[in-house]
LUMNU-988841 format. One record per residue (C-alpha): residue number from 1; residue in three letters; x, z, y. Coordinates in pm, 1 decimal, m for minus. Example, Ala and Ser with C-alpha at 12.3 -4.5 7.8 and 13.67 -1.06 7.14 Angstrom:
BEGIN
(node 1; "Ala"; (1230.0; 780.0; m450.0))
(node 2; "Ser"; (1367.0; 714.0; m106.0))
//
This chain:
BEGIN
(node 1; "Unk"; (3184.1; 1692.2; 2762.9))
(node 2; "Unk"; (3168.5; 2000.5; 3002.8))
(node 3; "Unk"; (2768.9; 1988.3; 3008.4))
(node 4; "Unk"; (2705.4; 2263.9; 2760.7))
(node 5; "Unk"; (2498.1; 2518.3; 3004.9))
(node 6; "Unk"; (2211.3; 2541.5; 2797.5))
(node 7; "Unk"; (2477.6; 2639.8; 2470.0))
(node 8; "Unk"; (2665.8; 2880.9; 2724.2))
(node 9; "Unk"; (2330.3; 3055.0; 2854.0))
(node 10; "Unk"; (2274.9; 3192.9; 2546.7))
(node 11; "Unk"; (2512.4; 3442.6; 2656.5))
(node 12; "Unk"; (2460.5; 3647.1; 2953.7))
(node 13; "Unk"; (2595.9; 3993.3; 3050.6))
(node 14; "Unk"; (2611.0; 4239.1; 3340.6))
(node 15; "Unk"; (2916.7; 4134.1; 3607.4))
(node 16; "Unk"; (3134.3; 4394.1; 3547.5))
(node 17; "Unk"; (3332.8; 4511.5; 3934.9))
(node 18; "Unk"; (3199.8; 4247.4; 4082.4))
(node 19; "Unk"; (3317.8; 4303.6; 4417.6))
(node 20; "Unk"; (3690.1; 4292.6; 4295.1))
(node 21; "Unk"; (3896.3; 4019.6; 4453.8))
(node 22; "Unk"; (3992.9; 3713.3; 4227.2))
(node 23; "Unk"; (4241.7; 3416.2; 4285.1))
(node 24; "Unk"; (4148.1; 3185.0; 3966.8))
(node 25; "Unk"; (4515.9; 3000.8; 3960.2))
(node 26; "Unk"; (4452.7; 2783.8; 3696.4))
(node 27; "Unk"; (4180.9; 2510.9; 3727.5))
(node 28; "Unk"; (4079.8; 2106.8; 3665.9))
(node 29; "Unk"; (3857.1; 1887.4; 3830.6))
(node 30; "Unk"; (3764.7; 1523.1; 3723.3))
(node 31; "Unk"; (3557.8; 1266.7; 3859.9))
(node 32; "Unk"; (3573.7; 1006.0; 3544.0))
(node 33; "Unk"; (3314.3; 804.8; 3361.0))
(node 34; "Unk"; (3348.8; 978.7; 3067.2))
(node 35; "Unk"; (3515.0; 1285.5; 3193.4))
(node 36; "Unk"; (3318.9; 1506.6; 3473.6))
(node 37; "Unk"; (3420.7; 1866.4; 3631.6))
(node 38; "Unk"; (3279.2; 1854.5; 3973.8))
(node 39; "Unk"; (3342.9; 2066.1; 4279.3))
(node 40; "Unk"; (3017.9; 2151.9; 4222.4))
(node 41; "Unk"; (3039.9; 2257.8; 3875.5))
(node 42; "Unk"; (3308.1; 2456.7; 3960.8))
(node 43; "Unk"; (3138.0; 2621.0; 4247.6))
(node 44; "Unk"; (2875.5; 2698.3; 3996.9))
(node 45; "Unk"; (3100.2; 2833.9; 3739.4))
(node 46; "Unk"; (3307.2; 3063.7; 4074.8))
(node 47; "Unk"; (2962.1; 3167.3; 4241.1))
(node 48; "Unk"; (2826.2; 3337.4; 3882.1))
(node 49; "Unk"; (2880.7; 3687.4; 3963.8))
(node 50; "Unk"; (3246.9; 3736.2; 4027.9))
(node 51; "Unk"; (3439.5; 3787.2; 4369.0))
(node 52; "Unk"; (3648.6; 3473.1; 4318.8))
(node 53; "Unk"; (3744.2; 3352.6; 4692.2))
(node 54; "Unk"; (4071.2; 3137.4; 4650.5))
(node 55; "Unk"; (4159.3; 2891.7; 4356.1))
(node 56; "Unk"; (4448.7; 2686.6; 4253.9))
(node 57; "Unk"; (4413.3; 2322.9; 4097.7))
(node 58; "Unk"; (4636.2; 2197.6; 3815.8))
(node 59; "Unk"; (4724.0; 1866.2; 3713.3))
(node 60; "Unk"; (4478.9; 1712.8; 3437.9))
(node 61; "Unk"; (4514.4; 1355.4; 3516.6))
(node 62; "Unk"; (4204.7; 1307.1; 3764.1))
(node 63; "Unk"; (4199.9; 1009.2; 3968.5))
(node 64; "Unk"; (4528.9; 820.2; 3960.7))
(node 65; "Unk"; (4624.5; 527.6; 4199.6))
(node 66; "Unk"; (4505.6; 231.1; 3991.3))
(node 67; "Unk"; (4727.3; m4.2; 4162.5))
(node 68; "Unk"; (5087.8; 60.5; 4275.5))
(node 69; "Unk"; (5392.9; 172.8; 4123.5))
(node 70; "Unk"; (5330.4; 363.5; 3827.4))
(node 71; "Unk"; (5514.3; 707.5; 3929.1))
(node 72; "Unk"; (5333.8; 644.9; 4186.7))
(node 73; "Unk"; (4986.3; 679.0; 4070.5))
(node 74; "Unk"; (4950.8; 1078.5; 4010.0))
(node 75; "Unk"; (4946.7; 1079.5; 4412.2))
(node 76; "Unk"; (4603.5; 1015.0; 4404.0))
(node 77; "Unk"; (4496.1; 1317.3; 4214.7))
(node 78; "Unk"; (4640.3; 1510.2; 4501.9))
(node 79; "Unk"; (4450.0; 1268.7; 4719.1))
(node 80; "Unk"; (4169.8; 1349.2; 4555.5))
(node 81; "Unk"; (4187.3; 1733.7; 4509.0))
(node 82; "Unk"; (4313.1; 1777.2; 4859.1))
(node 83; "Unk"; (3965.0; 1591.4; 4996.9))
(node 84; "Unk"; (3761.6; 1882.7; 4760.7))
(node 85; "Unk"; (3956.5; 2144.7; 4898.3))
(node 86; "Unk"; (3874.8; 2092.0; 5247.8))
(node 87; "Unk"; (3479.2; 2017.6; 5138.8))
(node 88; "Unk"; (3590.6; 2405.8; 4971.7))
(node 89; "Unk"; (3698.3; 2559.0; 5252.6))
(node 90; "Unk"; (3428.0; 2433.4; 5496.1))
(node 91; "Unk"; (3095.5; 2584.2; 5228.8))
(node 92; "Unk"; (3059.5; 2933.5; 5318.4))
(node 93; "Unk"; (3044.5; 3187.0; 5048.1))
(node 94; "Unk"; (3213.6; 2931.1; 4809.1))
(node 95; "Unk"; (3549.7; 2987.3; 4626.4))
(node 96; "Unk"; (3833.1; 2779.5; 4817.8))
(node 97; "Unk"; (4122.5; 2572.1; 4675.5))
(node 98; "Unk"; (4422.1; 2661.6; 4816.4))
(node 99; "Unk"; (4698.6; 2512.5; 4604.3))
(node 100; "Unk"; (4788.6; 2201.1; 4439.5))
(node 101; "Unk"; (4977.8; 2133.6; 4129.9))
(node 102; "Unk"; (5016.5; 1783.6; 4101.1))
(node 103; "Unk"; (5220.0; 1550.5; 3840.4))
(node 104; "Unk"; (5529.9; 1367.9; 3854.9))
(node 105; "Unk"; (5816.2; 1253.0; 3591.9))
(node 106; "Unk"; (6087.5; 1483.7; 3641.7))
(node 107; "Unk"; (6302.1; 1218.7; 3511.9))
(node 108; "Unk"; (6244.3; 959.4; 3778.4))
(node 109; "Unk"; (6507.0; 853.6; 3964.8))
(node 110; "Unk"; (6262.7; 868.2; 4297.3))
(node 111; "Unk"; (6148.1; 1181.9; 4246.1))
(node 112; "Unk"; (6221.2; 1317.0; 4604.3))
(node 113; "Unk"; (5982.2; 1011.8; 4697.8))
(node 114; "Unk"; (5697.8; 1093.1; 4469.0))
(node 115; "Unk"; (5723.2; 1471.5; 4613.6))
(node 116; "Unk"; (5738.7; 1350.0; 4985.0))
(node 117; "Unk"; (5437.9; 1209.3; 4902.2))
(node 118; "Unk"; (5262.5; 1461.8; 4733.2))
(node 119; "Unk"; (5336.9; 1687.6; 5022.8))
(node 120; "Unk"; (5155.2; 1436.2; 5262.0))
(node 121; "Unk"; (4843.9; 1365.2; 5013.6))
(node 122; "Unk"; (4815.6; 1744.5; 5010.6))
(node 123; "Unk"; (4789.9; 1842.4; 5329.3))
(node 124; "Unk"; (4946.1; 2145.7; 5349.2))
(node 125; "Unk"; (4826.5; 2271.8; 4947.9))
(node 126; "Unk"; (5094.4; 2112.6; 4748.6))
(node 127; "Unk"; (5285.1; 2376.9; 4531.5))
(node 128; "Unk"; (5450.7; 2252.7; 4272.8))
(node 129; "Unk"; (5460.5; 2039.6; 3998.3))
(node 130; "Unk"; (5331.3; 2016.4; 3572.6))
(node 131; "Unk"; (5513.7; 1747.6; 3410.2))
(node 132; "Unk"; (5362.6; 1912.2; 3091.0))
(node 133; "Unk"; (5583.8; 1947.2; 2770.3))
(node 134; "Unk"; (5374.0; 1970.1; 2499.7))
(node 135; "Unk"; (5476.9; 1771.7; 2194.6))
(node 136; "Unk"; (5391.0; 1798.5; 1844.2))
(node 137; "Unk"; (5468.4; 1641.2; 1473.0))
(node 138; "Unk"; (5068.9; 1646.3; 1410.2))
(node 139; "Unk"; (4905.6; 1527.2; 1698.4))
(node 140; "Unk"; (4624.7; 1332.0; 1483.6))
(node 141; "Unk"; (4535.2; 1767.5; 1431.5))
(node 142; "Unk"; (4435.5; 1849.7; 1811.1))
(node 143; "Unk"; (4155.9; 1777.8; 2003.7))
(node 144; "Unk"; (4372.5; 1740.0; 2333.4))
(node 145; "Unk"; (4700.4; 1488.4; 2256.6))
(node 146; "Unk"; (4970.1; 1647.2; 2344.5))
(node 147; "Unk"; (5164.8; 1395.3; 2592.9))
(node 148; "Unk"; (5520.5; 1454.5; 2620.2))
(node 149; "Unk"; (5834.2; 1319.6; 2422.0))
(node 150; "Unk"; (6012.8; 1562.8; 2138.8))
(node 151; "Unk"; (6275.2; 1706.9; 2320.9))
(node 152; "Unk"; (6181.2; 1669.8; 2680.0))
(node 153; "Unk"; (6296.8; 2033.5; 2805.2))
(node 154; "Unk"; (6635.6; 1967.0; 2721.1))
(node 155; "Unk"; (6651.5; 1647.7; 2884.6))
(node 156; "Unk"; (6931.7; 1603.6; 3151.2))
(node 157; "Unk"; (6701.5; 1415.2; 3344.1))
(node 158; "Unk"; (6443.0; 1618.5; 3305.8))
(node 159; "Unk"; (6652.3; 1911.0; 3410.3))
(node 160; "Unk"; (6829.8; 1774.6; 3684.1))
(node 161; "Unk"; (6424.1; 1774.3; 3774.5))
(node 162; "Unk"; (6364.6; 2067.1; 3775.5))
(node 163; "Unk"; (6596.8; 2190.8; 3956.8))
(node 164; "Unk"; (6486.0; 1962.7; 4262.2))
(node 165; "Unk"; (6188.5; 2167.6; 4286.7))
(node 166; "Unk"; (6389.4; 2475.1; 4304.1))
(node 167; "Unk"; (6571.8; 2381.8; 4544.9))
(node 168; "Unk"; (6245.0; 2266.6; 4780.7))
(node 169; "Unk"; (6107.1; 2602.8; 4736.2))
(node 170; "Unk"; (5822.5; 2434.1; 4469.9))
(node 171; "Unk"; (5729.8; 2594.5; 4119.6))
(node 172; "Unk"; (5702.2; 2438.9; 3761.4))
(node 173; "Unk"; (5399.6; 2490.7; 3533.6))
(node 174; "Unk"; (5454.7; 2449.7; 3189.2))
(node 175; "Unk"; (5215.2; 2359.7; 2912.5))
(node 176; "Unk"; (5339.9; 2318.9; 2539.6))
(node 177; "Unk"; (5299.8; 2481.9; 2209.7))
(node 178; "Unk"; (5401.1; 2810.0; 2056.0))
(node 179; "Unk"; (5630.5; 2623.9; 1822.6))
(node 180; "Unk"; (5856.8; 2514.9; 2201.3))
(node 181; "Unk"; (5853.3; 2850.0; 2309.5))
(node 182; "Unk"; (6220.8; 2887.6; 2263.6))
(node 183; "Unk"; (6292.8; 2537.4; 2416.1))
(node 184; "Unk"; (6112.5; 2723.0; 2706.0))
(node 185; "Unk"; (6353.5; 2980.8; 2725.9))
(node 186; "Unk"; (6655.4; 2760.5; 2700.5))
(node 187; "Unk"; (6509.5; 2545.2; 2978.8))
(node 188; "Unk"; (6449.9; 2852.9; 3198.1))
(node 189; "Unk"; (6786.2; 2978.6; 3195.9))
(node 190; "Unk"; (6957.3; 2633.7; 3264.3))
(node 191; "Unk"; (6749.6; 2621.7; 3588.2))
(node 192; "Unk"; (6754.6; 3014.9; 3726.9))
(node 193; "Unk"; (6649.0; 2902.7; 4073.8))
(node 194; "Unk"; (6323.7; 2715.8; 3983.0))
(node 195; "Unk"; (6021.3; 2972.4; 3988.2))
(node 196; "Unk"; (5837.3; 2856.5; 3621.5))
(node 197; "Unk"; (5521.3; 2970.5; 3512.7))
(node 198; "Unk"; (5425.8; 2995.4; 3168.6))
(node 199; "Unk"; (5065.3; 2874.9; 3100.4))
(node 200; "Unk"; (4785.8; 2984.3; 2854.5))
(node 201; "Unk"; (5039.5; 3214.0; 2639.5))
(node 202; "Unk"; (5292.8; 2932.8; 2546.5))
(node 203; "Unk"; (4976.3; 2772.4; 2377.0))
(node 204; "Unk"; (4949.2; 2933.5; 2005.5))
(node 205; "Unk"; (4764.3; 2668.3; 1760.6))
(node 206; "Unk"; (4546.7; 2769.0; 1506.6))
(node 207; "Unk"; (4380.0; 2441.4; 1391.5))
(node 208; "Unk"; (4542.2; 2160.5; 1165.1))
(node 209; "Unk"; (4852.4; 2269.6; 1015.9))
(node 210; "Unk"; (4857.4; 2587.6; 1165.9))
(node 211; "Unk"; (4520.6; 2724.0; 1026.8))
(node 212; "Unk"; (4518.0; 3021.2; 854.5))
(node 213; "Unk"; (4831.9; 3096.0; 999.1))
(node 214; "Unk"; (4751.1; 3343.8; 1299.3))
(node 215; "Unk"; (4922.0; 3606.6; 1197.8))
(node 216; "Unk"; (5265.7; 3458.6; 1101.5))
(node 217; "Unk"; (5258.7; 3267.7; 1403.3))
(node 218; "Unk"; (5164.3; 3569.1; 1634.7))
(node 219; "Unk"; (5482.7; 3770.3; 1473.4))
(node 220; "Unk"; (5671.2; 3510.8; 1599.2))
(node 221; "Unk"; (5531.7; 3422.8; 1904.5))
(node 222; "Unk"; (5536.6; 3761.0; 2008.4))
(node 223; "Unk"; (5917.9; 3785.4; 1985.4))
(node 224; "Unk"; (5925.2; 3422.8; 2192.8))
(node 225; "Unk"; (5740.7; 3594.2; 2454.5))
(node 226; "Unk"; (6010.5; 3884.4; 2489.6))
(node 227; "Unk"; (6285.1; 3653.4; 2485.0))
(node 228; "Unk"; (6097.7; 3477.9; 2782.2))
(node 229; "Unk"; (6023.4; 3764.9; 2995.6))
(node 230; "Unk"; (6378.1; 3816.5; 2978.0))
(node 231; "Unk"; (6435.3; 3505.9; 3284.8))
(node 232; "Unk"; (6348.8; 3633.6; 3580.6))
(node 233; "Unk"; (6266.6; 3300.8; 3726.2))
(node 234; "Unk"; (5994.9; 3296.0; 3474.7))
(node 235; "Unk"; (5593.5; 3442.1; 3560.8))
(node 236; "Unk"; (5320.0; 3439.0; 3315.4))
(node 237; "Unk"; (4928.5; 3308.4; 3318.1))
(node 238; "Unk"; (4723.2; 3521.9; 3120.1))
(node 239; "Unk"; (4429.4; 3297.8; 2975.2))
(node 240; "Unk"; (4379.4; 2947.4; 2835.4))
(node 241; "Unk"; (4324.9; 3100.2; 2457.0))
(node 242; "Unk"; (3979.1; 2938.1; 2460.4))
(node 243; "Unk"; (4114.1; 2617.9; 2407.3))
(node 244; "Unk"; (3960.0; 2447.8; 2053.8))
(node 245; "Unk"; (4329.4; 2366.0; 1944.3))
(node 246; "Unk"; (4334.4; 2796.5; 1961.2))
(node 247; "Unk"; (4123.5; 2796.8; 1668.6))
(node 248; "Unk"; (3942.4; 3069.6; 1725.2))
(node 249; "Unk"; (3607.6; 2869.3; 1601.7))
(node 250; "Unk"; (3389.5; 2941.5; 1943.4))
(node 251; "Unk"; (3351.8; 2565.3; 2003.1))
(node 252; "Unk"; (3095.5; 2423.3; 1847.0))
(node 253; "Unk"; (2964.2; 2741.0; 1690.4))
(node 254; "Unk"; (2607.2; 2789.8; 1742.0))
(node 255; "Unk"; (2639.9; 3036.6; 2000.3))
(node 256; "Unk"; (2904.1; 3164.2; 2262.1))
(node 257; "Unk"; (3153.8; 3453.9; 2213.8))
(node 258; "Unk"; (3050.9; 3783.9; 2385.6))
(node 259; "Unk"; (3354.7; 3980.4; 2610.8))
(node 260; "Unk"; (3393.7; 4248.0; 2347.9))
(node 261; "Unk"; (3399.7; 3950.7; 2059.1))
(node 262; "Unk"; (3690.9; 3766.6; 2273.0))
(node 263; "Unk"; (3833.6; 4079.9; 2331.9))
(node 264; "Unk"; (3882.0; 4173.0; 1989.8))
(node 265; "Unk"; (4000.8; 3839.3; 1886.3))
(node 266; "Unk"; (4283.6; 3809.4; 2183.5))
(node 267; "Unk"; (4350.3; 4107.5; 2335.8))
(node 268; "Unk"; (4668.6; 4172.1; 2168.1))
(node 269; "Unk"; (4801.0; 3803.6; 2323.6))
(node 270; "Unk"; (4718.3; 3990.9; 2653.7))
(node 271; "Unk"; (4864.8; 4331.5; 2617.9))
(node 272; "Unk"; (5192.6; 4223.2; 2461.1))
(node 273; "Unk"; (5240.6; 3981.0; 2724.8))
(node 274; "Unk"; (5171.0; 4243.7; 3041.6))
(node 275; "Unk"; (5429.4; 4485.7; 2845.0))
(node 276; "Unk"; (5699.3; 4224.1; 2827.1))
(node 277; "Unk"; (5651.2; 4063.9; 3187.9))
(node 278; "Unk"; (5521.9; 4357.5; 3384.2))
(node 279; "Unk"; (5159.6; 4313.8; 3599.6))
(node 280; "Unk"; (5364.2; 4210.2; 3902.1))
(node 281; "Unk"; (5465.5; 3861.2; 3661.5))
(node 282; "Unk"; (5141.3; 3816.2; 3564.0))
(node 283; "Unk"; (4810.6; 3628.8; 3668.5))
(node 284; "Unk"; (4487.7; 3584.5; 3493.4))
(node 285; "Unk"; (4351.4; 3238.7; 3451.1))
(node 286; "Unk"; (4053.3; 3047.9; 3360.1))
(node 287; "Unk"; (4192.0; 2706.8; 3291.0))
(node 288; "Unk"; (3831.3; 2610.6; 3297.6))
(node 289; "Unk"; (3625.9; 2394.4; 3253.8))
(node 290; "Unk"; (3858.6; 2316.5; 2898.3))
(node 291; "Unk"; (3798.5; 2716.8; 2796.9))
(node 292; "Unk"; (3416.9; 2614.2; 2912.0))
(node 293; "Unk"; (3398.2; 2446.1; 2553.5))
(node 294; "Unk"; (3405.3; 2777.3; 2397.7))
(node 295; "Unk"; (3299.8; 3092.9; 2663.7))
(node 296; "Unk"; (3091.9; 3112.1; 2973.5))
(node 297; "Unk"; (3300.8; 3182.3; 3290.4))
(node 298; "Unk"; (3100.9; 3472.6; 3376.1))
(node 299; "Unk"; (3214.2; 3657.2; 3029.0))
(node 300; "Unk"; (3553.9; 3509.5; 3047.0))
(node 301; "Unk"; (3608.1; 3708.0; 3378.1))
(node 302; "Unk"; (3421.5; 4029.3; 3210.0))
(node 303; "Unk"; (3649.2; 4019.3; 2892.6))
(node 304; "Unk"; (3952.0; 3983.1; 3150.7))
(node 305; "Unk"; (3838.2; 4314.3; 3353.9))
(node 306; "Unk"; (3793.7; 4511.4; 3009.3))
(node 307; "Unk"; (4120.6; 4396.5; 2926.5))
(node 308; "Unk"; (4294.3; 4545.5; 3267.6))
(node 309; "Unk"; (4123.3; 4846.6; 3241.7))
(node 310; "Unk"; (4380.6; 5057.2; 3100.4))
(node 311; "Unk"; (4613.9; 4922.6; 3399.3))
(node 312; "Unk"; (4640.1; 5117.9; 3731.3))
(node 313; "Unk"; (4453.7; 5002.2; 4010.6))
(node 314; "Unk"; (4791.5; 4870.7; 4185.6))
(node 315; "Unk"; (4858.7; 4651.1; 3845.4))
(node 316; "Unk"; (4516.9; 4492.9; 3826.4))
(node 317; "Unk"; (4541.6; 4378.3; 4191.5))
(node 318; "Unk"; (4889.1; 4208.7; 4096.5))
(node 319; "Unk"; (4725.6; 4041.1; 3776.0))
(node 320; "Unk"; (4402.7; 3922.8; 3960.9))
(node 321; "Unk"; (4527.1; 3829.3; 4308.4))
(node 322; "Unk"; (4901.2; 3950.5; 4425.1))
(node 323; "Unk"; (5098.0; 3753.3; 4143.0))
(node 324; "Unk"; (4900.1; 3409.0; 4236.3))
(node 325; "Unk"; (4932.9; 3476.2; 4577.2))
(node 326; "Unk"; (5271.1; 3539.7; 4600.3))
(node 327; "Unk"; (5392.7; 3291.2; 4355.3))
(node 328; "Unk"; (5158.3; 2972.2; 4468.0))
(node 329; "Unk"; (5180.5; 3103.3; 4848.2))
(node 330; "Unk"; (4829.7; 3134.2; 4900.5))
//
């Protein structure tokens, strides 16, 4: 799925700054039959011209126990990630990982079980946890089904959850669609004392029934994202826009988007978001290799730079290293 060099190589620019340093804090990694992101890949994707020295791994469903207890079984992700990172950390000149966000149910009555264990499967990386919230009335539309019940952020359970992790100092990424972005909010100020960070923009759709709709739904989203940098508890990850379910038409077009054609496409996501949260609340993300289906890593970093331009020095090294730093503990 993620072999498309020969479509991405089409595409090739200058590295722009390359010497700048770059935490990417939002990453996958599979080692499945018919789903393959290797260390190696993503060594490839790190090493292509940009300073990128740290990374953080998120959840994506990677190598689960197959036998065992079933809220048991996302252990062995961690298992699995925390075995690449150390391969990362010992290969010189490679980007390292140096945090984990693994998966658990929220709602499980064993939770503090399933995060003792996590904490021993990740050997010292393990920094919180995406029990992902994404739900949607069309899921038949989207190329990646969304997995979580209507409803879930205003579960009891499900809160009583997240405030766990608050109180043992771990974080909560979010994933779910524009359309939950007030759910979000709601969820954020019922738990004030869990750090929560908001990935890939609150996830805007633009394919099914929400093509041809961009503009509406950016009105709106825009005011979501205001009302969310209002919770102080809340940080934001600027990137995962590349997505197909986007619908910004890169995948499967017969060649890549440029950084000045992503630019002018999403730039305003980007910009409203920094005004609202502030550079110190904000982190720039790949979420590769799932943007890798419609922009070359190399550009995506170049489109990201152009983008922070018009920021101060002291802002772009909060957006590109302090904010993941500080927030995952790196």
């Amino acid at each position: 799925m993620f072999a498309n060099d020969a479509w991405l190589s089409q595409v090739t620019e200058d590295v722009i700054d390359p010497e700048r340093e770059i935490i990417d804090p939002h990453h996958h990694l599979w080692d499945q039959q018919n789903l393959t992101y290797t260390l190696e890949q993503l060594h490839a994707d790190t090493a292509a011209g940009h300073n990128i020295t740290k990374t953080v791994f998120i959840e994506c469903g990677a190598s689960y126990r197959p036998d065992g207890p079933d809220h048991m079984k996302p252990v062995g992700e961690t298992e699995f990630v925390a075995k690449n990172a150390t391969t990362s950390a010992d290969t010189t000149g490679k980007a390292s990982i140096s945090g984990i966000v693994a998966h658990a149910d929220l709602r499980h009555a064993a939770l503090d079980d399933i995060l003792d264990a996590h904490e021993e499967a990740g050997k010292g990386l393990f920094r919180g946890i995406r029990d992902a919230g994404a739900w949607d009335p069309n899921p038949e539309a989207l190329l990646i089904p969304p997995p979580a019940p209507q409803g879930l952020f205003a579960d009891p359970d499900f809160r009583r959850g997240m405030k766990k992790l608050g109180t043992r100092g771990l974080t909560y990424d979010s994933w779910h669609f524009h359309h939950q972005n007030p759910e979000f909010a709601a969820l954020a100020t019922a738990v004030p004392d869990t750090i929560m960070v908001l990935d890939h923009f609150g996830t805007p759709l633009g394919v099914g029934p929400y093509a041809g709709k961009r503009d509406e739904i950016f009105n709106t989203w825009k005011q979501d994202i205001a009302a969310i940098a209002e919770c102080p508890n809340v940080v934001a990850k600027l990137g995962g826009l590349a997505m197909p379910d986007n619908g910004f038409g890169w995948f499967g077009r017969d060649i890549p988007p440029t950084s000045d054609e992503f630019i002018n496409a999403q730039a305003d996501y980007y910009h409203h978001t920094i005004e609202c949260f502030g550079p110190d609340r904000c982190m720039f993300e790949s979420n590769f290799p799932v943007d890798r289906l419609s922009i070359g890593y190399h550009v995506l970093w170049n489109a990201l730079k152009k983008i922070a331009s018009r920021y101060d020095v002291h802002e772009q090294d909060a957006m590109f290293y302090g904010t993941a730093s500080r927030i995952y503990r790196l």
